[in-house]
Structures are given as structure tokens and as C-alpha cells.
N, C-alpha and C positions, 0 to 999 in steps of 0.2 A: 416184387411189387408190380413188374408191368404187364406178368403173369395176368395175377388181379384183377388189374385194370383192363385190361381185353377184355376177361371173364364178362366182369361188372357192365363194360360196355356193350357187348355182346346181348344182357339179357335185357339193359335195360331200352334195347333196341326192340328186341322180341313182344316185351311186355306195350311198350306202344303200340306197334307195328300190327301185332297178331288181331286186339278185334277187328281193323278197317279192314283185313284178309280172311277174316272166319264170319263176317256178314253174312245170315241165314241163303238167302234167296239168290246164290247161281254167281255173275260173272266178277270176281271182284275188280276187275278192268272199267267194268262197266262203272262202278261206282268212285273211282279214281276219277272218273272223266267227270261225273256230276258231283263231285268234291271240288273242283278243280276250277268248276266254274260257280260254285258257292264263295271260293275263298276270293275269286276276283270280284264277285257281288259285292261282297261285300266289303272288299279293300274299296273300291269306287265309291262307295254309299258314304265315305267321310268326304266330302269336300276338300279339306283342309289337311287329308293325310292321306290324297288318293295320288294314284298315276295320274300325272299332267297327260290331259286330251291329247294334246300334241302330240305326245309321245308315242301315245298308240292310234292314232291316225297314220304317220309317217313311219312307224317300226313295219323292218322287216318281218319278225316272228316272235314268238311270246311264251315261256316255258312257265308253266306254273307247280310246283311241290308243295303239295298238302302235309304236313305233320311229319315235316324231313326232322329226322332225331339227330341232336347231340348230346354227346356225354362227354365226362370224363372227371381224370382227377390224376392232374401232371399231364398225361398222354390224352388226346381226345380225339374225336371222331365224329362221321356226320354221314349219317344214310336216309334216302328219301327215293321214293318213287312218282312219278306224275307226266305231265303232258307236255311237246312240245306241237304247236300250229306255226306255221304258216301263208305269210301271203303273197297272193301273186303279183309282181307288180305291173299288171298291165291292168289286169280286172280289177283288180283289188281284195275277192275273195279268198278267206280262209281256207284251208288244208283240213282233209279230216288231222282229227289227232294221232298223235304216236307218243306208245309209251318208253319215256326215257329212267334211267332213274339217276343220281346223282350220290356223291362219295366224296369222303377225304379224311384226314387226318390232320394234326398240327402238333405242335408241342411249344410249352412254354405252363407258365402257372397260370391252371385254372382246375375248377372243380363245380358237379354240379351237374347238372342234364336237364335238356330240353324240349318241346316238342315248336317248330317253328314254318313257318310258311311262306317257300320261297315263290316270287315273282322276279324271271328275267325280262326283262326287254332287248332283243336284238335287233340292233339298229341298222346293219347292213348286212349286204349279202353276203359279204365275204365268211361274215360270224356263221351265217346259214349253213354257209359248204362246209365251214368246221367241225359243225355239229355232225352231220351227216358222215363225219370220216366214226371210225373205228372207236375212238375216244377221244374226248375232247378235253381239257384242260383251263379252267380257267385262272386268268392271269399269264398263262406262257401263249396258250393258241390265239386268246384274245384279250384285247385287256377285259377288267369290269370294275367299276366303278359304284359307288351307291348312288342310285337317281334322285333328284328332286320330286319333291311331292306339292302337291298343292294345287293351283293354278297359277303359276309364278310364269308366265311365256319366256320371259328374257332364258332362266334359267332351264327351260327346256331345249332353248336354242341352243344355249352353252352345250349341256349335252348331248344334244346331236351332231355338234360338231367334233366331237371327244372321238364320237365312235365306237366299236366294238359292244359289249354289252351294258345294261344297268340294272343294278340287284335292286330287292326290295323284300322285307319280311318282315314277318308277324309273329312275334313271340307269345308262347303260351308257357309259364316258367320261369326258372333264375339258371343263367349261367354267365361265365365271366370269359372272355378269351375266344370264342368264336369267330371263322374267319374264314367268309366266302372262297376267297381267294384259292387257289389250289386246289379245288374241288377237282374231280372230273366227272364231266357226262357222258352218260352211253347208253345207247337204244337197250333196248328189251324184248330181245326177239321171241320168246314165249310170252310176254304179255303181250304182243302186238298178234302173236298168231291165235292167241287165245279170245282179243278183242274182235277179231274180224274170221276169224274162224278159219283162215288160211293163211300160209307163210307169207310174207308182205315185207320187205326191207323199210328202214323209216323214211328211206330215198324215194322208196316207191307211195308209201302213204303221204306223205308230206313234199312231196315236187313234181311227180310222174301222175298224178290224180289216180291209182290204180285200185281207192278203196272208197267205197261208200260210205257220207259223213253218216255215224253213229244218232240215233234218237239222243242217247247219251250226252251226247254233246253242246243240247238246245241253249242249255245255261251260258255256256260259255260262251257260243256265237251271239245270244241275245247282247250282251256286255259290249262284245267285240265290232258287232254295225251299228253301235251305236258312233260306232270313230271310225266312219268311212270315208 
């Protein structure tokens, strides 16, 4: 049975996965990054179900996963590719992007597959340097928490005071059991060299300024000064 279930998880990863990767026209990095800032347009465009301003005014950095897939049935699982930014805190300016991509498993009953859209907010430096190591874990390296939405201030303070990160996503699909927690993150050293066209650590793109921000990337910054 958990043969199967690998099997099952495995294609119904592919089967998502593969058209945002077989897109006619050249870099599919390139199209991650204007995905990436699609999906934050349009998280913000709800009032009522968006990231509190606050949040991303005062966040340290900002990971976004475009159509991170989960499946499963008994055993499950969760793969996604996409960006982290970010900021400095003296200027205040954004990072070019770096591509991370994110992973995990769980177990318990559920069944069913998904295609979903993560937003973290990192709210201190310390979560930063985490990211930047080899793999990052979340729930053991940092906590994460689900954020408040809205415009609710009280409740974004509470959060900032929490610390570490706050998740946020957007389902496209039915599934039961899902569970940020235990993911891990980890750069992507072929999509980042393939983004910038030279070898580039995420350290070096996202803290050292060693790459030039991406056209690609317009979306996403448009979103991002707006909470300067």
C-alpha cells in the first residue's frame, strides 16, 4: 500500500508541476518569480483576507510558493518551488529573489490532493540566518504559526511579538490533514544559477546584493513598496 501511495504521490506531483515547467517561451525561473508575485496581488486585493499591512511593513523577509502540491492517502506529502526576498534593515529595500523550494511529509488519515499557495512572513532576523543555512525546518529551526488576516492591528502586534515565522495559503482543491509544520526549506542552486545565469548562493543573492534585481520580479516589488 505505501508502495502506491509514493507511486500515486509522485505523479500526482508531476502532473501539476510539469505545465508551470514546460511553458513554451525559455526560463521557467523567470516565470516562478512572476507567479509569485501574481499570487501576492492577489492575496492583498481581499481586504478582508489579506496580510495585515503591518505585517509586511515590519517583516523581516517574505517566501512566496505558487501551486506547492499535496497529496496523499494515509501517508502524504508536499512539494513546491518559489521565492524568498529579503529586507534590509537600514534601507529598507528588497533583495533580488532566490529560488527556494519547500518539502515534507506527515502521516495520519487523510486522503485526497491539492494544489495550494504558500505565503511566509519572516519576522526576524534570526528566521533569515535559518533560511540561509543548508536546510531549514520548520517548526524545530523556527516556530510558524498561522498569521492573522485582515486589518485587525491589535492582532498583528500579537504576532510580531510571537516571532519566528507566519504561514498563509490558498487552496485550489479538497484535502484533509495538511500540515505546514515540518516542512523544510532549501535553496535551489540550479534554479538560482539558471535565474541569473551564474552560480550565486541564496546568501549571496538575498544578503551580500551580488545579483541584479530581475525584470521578473516587478510584480512582486510593486506589492512589497507599497509597505515601506
Amino acid at each position: 500500500m505505501k508502495k502506491f501511495t509514493v507511486i500515486g504521490l509522485v505523479c500526482l506531483m508531476f502532473y501539476v508541476l510539469y505545465p508551470a515547467a514546460a511553458r513554451a517561451d525559455g526560463n521557467k525561473w523567470t516565470d516562478l518569480v512572476e507567479e509569485s508575485g501574481k499570487v501576492l496581488d492577489e492575496i492583498q486585493r481581499m481586504p478582508d483576507q489579506s496580510i495585515p499591512e503591518d505585517l509586511l511593513r515590519k517583516c523581516s523577509a517574505i517566501a512566496i510558493f505558487p501551486s506547492t502540491v499535496s497529496g496523499g492517502f494515509i501517508i502524504g506529502g508536499k512539494y513546491g518551488q518559489g521565492i524568498i526576498m529579503v529586507k534590509d534593515p537600514g534601507t529598507k529595500q528588497w533583495s533580488a529573489p532566490a529560488i527556494f523550494t519547500i518539502a515534507g511529509g506527515s502521516f495520519g488519515w487523510q486522503i485526497g490532493g491539492q494544489a495550494t499557495d504558500f505565503v511566509l512572513v519572516v519576522t526576524n532576523r534570526r528566521s533569515v540566518d535559518g533560511l540561509l543555512a543548508s536546510k531549514f525546518k520548520l517548526g524545530a529551526d523556527a516556530g510558524v504559526a498561522a498569521g492573522p488576516v485582515g486589518r485587525d492591528a491589535e492582532a498583528s502586534t500579537d504576532a510580531q511579538l510571537k516571532g519566528g515565522i507566519l504561514s498563509y495559503s490558498r487552496s485550489r482543491g479538497l484535502f484533509a490533514g495538511v500540515k505546514l509544520e515540518g516542512a523544510v526549506i532549501a535553496q535551489h542552486r540550479e534554479g538560482n544559477k539558471e535565474l541569473y545565469n551564474k552560480e550565486l548562493t541564496a546568501k549571496e543573492i538575498l544578503t551580500e546584493n551580488k545579483a541584479a534585481m530581475p525584470k521578473s520580479a516587478d510584480g512582486v516589488l510593486n506589492i512589497l513598496n507599497k509597505y515601506r
